[in-house]
N, C-alpha and C positions, 0 to 999 in steps of 0.2 A: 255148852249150852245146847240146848235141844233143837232141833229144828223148828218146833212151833213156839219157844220160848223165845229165838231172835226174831219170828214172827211178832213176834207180841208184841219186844222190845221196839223193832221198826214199826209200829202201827203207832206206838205214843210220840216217838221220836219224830216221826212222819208230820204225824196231826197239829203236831204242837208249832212245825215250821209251815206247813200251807196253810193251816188253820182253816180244813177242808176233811169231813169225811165223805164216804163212799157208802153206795150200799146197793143193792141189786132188788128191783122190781119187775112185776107186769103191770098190766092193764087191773088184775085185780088186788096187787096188795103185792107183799112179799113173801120171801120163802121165809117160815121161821122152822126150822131142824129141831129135831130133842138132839141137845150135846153130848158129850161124854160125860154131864155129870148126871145125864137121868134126865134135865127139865130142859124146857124149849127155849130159844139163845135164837136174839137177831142177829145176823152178821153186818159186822162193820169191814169196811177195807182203809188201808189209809192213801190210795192211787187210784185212778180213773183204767190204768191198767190191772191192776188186782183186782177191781170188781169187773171189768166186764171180762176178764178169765171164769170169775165163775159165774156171771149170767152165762155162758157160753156152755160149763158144763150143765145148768140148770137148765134150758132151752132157749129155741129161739125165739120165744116170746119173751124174754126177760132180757133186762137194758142195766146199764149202769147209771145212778142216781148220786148227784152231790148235795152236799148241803154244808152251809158254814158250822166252822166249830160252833160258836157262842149259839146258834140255835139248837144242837144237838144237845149241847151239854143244859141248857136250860128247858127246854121243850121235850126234847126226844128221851134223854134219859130218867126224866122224873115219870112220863108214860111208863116208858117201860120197867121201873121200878114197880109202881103201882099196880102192874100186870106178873108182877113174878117173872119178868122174862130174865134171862142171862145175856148180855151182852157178849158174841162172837168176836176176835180179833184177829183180821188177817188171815183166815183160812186157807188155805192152800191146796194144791194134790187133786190129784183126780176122784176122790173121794170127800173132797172140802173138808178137813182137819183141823185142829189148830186148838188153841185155848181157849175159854171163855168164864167170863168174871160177874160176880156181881156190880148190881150201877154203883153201892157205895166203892167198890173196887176199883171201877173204871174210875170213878169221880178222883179217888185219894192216887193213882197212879198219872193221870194226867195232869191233877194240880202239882206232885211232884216233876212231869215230865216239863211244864210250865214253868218251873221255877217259882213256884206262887206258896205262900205261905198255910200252911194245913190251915182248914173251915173250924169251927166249934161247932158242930153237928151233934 
C-alpha cells in the first residue's frame, strides 16, 4: 500500500474510533489547495497532531481545529458537496500530499469504516 493510501486508511480508521476530525484554520478561513486531481479539496486530519504538523508547514498564523464526527459528516460535508470541493485525507510531507475523495466517497468509506449499513442515496 502506498504511503498516502495507509494515510487514508488511518484517517477512517482513526475518525470512526474518536469520532473527531481535524482540520487547520486562521483568523480568516482555511487553506483549501487544488489537489492532485485538478479541483480544490478541504483537508481533513484524523489527530490534533497531524493537523497542527500542517498548520505549522502552513504558517504561523494557522492552528489546528476539531470538530465532532456527527457534525462534519452532516453539516460540513453536504457544504462542501454543494461547493464542488474534494475532501483531503491525512495529508502528509512537507509538501502536504496525500489522497482526496469525493464527499459521496468520503460518505460510503466512513459508513463502511463505521460498520453501518450502506444509505439508499
Amino acid at each position: 500500500m502506498s504511503t498516502s493510501g495507509a494515510q487514508a486508511a488511518a484517517f477512517f480508521r482513526d475518525i470512526s474510533q474518536t469520532r473527531t476530525v481535524w482540520w487547520v484554520r486562521d483568523d480568516d478561513g482555511s487553506p483549501t489547495p487544488v489537489s492532485s486531481s485538478g479541483r480544490p479539496a478541504f483537508p481533513y486530519w484524523s489527530s490534533e497532531a497531524r493537523a497542527q504538523r500542517a498548520a505549522q508547514l502552513w504558517g504561523p498564523q494557522f492552528r489546528a481545529v476539531s470538530m465532532p464526527l456527527d457534525h462534519w459528516r452532516s453539516a460540513a460535508l453536504p457544504d462542501l458537496a454543494k461547493d464542488d470541493f474534494r475532501v483531503g485525507v491525512n495529508w502528509s510531507g512537507q509538501r502536504l500530499t496525500g489522497w482526496d475523495f469525493t464527499v459521496d466517497e468520503v460518505i460510503n468509506r466512513l459508513t463502511h469504516a463505521l460498520g453501518e449499513p450502506p444509505s439508499d442515496r
